[in-house]
C-alpha positions, -999 to +999 in steps of 0.1 A: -331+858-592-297+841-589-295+803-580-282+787-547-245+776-557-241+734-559-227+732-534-253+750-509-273+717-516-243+690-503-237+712-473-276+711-464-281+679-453-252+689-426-266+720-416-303+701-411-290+673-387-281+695-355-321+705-356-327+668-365-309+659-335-326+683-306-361+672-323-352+640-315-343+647-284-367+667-272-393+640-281-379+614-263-372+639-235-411+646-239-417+609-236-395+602-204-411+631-184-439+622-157-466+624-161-482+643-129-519+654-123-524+690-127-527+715-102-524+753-092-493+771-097-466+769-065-444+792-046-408+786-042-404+765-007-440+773+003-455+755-026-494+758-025-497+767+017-509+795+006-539+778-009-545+756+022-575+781+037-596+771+069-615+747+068-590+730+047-613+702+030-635+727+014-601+748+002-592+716-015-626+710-031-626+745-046-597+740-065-604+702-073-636+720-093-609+740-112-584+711-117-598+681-114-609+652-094-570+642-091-549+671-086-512+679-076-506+700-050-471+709-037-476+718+007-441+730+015-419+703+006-443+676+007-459+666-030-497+658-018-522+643-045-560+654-039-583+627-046-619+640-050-642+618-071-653+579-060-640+563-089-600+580-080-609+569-045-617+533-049-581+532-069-565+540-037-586+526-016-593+489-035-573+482-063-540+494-052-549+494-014-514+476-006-496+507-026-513+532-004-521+516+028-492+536+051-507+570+068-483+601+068-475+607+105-492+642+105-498+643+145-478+669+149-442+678+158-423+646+154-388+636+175-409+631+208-394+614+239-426+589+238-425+561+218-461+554+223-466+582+202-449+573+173-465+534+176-502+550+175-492+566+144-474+535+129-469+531+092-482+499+076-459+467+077-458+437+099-461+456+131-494+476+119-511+441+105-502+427+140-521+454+161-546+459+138-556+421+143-556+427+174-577+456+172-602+444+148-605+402+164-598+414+202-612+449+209-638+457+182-655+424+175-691+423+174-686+401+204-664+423+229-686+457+214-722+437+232-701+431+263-696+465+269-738+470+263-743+475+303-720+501+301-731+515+274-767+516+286-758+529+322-742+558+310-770+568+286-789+567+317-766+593+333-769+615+300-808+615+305-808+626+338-786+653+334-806+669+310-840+663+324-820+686+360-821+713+335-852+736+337-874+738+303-862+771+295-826+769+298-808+758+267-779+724+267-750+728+248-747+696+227-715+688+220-705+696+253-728+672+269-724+644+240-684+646+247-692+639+288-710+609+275-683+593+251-654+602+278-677+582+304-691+553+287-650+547+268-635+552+301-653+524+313-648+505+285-612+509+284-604+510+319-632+491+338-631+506+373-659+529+383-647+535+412-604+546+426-583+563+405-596+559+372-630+573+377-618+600+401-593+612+377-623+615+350-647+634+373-620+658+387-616+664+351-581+658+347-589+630+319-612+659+301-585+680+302-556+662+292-579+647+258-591+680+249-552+690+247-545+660+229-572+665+201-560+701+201-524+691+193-536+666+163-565+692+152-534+714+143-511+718+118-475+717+125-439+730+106-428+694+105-459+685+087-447+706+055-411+704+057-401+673+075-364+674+076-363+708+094-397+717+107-389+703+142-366+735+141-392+761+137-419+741+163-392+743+186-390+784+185-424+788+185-430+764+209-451+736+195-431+714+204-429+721+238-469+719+239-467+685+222-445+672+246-463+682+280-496+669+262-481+636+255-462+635+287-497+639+306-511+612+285-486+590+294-487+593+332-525+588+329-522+556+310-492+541+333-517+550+362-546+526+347-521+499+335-506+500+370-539+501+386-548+472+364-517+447+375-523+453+412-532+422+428-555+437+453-580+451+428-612+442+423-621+420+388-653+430+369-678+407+351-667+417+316-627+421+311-620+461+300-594+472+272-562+470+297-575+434+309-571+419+273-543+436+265-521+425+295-535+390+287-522+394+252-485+405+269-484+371+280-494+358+249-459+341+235-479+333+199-485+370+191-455+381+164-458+411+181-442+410+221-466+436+231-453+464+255-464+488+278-461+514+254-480+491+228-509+492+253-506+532+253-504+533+217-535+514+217-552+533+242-546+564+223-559+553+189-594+544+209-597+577+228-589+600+198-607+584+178-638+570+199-641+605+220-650+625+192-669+612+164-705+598+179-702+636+197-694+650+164-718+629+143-750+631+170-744+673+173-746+673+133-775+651+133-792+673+158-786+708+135-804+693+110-833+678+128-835+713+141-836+729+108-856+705+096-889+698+121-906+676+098-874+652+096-874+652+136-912+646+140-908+614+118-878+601+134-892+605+170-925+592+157-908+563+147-890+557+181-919+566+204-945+548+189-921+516+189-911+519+226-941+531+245-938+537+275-909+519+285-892+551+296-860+547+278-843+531+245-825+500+247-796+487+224-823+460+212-844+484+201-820+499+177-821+475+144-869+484+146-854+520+139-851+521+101-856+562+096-830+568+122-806+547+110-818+569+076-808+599+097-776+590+110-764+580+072-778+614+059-756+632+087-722+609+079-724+621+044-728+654+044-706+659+080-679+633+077-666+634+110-629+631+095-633+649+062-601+640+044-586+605+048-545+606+048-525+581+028-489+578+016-479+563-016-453+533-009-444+525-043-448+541-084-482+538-092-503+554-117-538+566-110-561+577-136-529+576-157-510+599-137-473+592-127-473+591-084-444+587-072-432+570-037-439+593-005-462+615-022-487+623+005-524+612-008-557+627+008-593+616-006-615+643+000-644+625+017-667+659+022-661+667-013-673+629-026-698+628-002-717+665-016-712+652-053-740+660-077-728+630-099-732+605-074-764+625-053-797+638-064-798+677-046-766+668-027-765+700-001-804+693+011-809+671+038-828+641+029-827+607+047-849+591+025-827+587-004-813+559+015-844+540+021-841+510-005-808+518-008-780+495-012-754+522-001-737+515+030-708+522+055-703+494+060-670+471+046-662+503+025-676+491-007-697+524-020-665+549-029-690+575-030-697+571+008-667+565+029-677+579+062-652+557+081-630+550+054-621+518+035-595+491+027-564+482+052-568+515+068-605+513+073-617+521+110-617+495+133-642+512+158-671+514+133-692+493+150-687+507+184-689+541+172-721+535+156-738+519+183-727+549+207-739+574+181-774+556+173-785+546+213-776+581+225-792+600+195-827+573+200-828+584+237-823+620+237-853+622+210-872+598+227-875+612+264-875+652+250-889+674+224-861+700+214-868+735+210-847+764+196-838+794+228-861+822+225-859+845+195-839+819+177-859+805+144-841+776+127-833+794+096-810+812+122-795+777+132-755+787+118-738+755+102-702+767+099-676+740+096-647+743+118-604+730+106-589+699+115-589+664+116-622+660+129-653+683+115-666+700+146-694+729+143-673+766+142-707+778+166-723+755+195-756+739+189-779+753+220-809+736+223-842+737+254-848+701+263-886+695+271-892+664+290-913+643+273-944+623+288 
């Protein structure tokens, strides 16, 4: 074999150091590129929408099994981390609360001519911590939420009685009859007057109407949502917009109605001041940092009927599946609320804190039907979580459903089982238990908690006090169907249909 000339050697080194140099390269390349959870592969401009099945919460916690408790997914043009496990969660939600603590305005097509809109749906900063205050010291205090207890109370009264006009045979739609309630009992709270325009507006149904448009809008999905900069153009053509627009437009001529209503001298003043009262007193107020406006009162207004309307309907429907389902469970709890009551002929808020297995119930139904399944965030700032590069304006949803069904944080998670909470330290309350965040937690935790659950417990304790429930004829409960509908809020896909039997 011949040797390699001399000189092959001395040129060597030269011919080495271009390969030296893209190594090199490519490492430090490697070293300066993100890091970014994994996820399934995208479409071009689509991303993974094709992924994004009905109901949506469950789509995401099928892939999250396949890639992970923090996963990348890419809806349209909007990066959106999935958060799926407690641990991720409290990141978001605790330790780097003030990174995450805006909300993506996902309420549908954006470039409204209502600026009320826009404030319900405001992103954190010193306006947000200024309404929020408000929210949480003047509207939602454990204070102002007993001062609404008449209410309350009167309007459970009202629920009874329509159900005991029904005959024993024919069967009450749940949900539509727990929705009558909330619109009531929060239109008293919020507008006072049970009498003149407010409440004739509510029981000619134009206030039903117009809020079941409005949670229909938000419920849905829009073209803006995924591509920001030129959605608007699409929900223009096919007319979303349009929709939006009327639906918001209706809402505001409602609310300018009460607010007027409210600042005419002639009316008559209440015992207890409603929502509009302290609000116009807080106009006044020169110390607030935020000079609050009409439309601040709207915005306001809004965030208590979209959110108060729906979830003690939501939650007490759920809760009254599975006591159906489950007899045994329902004996118990009405066992429990009977034999404490008497015959007093109906349950009052007092009563409420004696009822240990309810309470039981009602946190058995929050985690496995989260009224709002997936809670929205929006990264502000760089941050890492679980060592993963997330970048500003990455859109961040925790997967509350998913958390909440989690066989490493529950024993059997799908069965229904209120004892595991009895001795249990887990609560909703103040968001500290990641693995149960039916209402949320940190800076963007829900403010109505506490009148949401009081609602949700007094009118669940009466209607299983004064009747026994049975399934319609021919049904068994193994036929009871307990399909999840889409959107913000988890509604049943089929009604619940009960026969209400007066109890003696």
């Amino acid at each position: 074999m011949e040797c390699l000339p001399y000189g092959f050697f001395l040129l060597l080194p030269l011919l080495l150091l271009p390969l030296c140099f893209l190594i090199t390269v490519k490492g430090r390349n490697d070293q300066n590129k993100p890091n970014f959870a994994p996820g399934p592969p995208k479409l071009p401009i689509i991303g993974n929408l094709h992924q994004l099945a009905k109901p949506p919460h469950q789509a995401v916690s099928k892939l999250s099994k396949i890639y992970g408790s923090v996963m990348l997914l890419q809806f349209g043009s909007v990066p959106t981390l999935v958060i799926s496990s407690a641990e991720a969660a409290e990141q978001i939600l605790k330790t780097l609360d003030l990174d995450f603590c805006t909300r993506p305005q996902l309420a549908g097509p954006k470039r409204l001519s209502y600026n009320y809109k826009d404030m319900a749906f405001a992103p954190y900063g010193e306006y947000w911590r200024e309404i929020g205050k408000i929210c949480v010291l003047e509207l939602y205090s454990t204070k102002r939420v007993q001062s609404f207890r008449v209410v309350r109370e009167d309007e459970v009264d009202v629920l009874i009685e329509s159900i005991s006009s029904s005959s024993n045979t024919t069967p009450v739609n749940f949900y539509e009859m727990l929705t009558s309630f909330t619109h009531r009992t929060l239109s008293r709270v919020a507008f006072g007057s049970t009498t003149g325009l407010s409440r004739n507006q509510f029981y000619d149904g134009t206030l039903t109407a117009i809020l079941n448009e409005v949670v229909i809008v938000l419920n849905g999905f829009s073209a803006t949502d995924f591509f920001p900069k030129v959605g608007w153009i699409i929900d223009r053509i096919t007319g979303i917009h349009g929709k939006t627009e009327k639906c918001f437009h209706d809402l505001n001529n409602f609310f300018q109605q009460m607010i007027d209503e409210h600042v005419n001298p002639e009316r008559l003043k209440l015992e207890h001041e409603d929502i509009i009262d302290v609000l116009l007193k807080l106009e006044k107020d020169q110390m607030s940092m935020v000079r609050l406006t009409n439309d601040h009162i709207k915005a306001i207004l809004m965030n208590v009927f979209v959110a108060g309307v729906d979830s003690p309907a939501v939650t007490v429907t759920w809760a009254m599946a599975e006591l159906a389902k489950h007899p045994k469970v329902m004996k118990k709890v009405q066992e429990e609320i009977r034999n404490y009551v008497g015959s007093k002929g109906k349950v009052e808020e007092s009563d409420l804190d004696s009822f240990q297995y309810l309470k039981m119930v009602v946190k058995e139904t929050l985690r496995l039907h989260p009224p709002s399944p997936l809670l929205l965030r929006e990264s502000m700032k760089y941050s890492k979580i679980n060592g993963y590069d997330i970048y500003p304006k990455t859109r961040v949803v925790i997967n509350v459903w998913e958390i909440g069904r989690s066989p490493k944080y529950w024993e059997n998670p799908q069965d229904f089982f209120p004892e595991r909470f009895k001795d249990s330290c887990i609560d909703y309350l103040g968001g500290h238990n990641f693995e149960y965040i039916p209402f949320g937690g940190g800076r963007r935790g829900c403010p109505g908690m506490n009148m949401a659950i009081v609602l949700t417990e007094l009118a669940l304790a009466n209607v299983l006090y004064a009747f026994d429930w049975e399934l319609p004829k021919g049904i068994n409960k193994e036929d009871i169907n307990m399909e999840e509908s889409s959107g913000i809020i988890i509604h049943r896909k089929h009604p619940l249909e009960l026969v209400p039997v007066k109890y003696v």
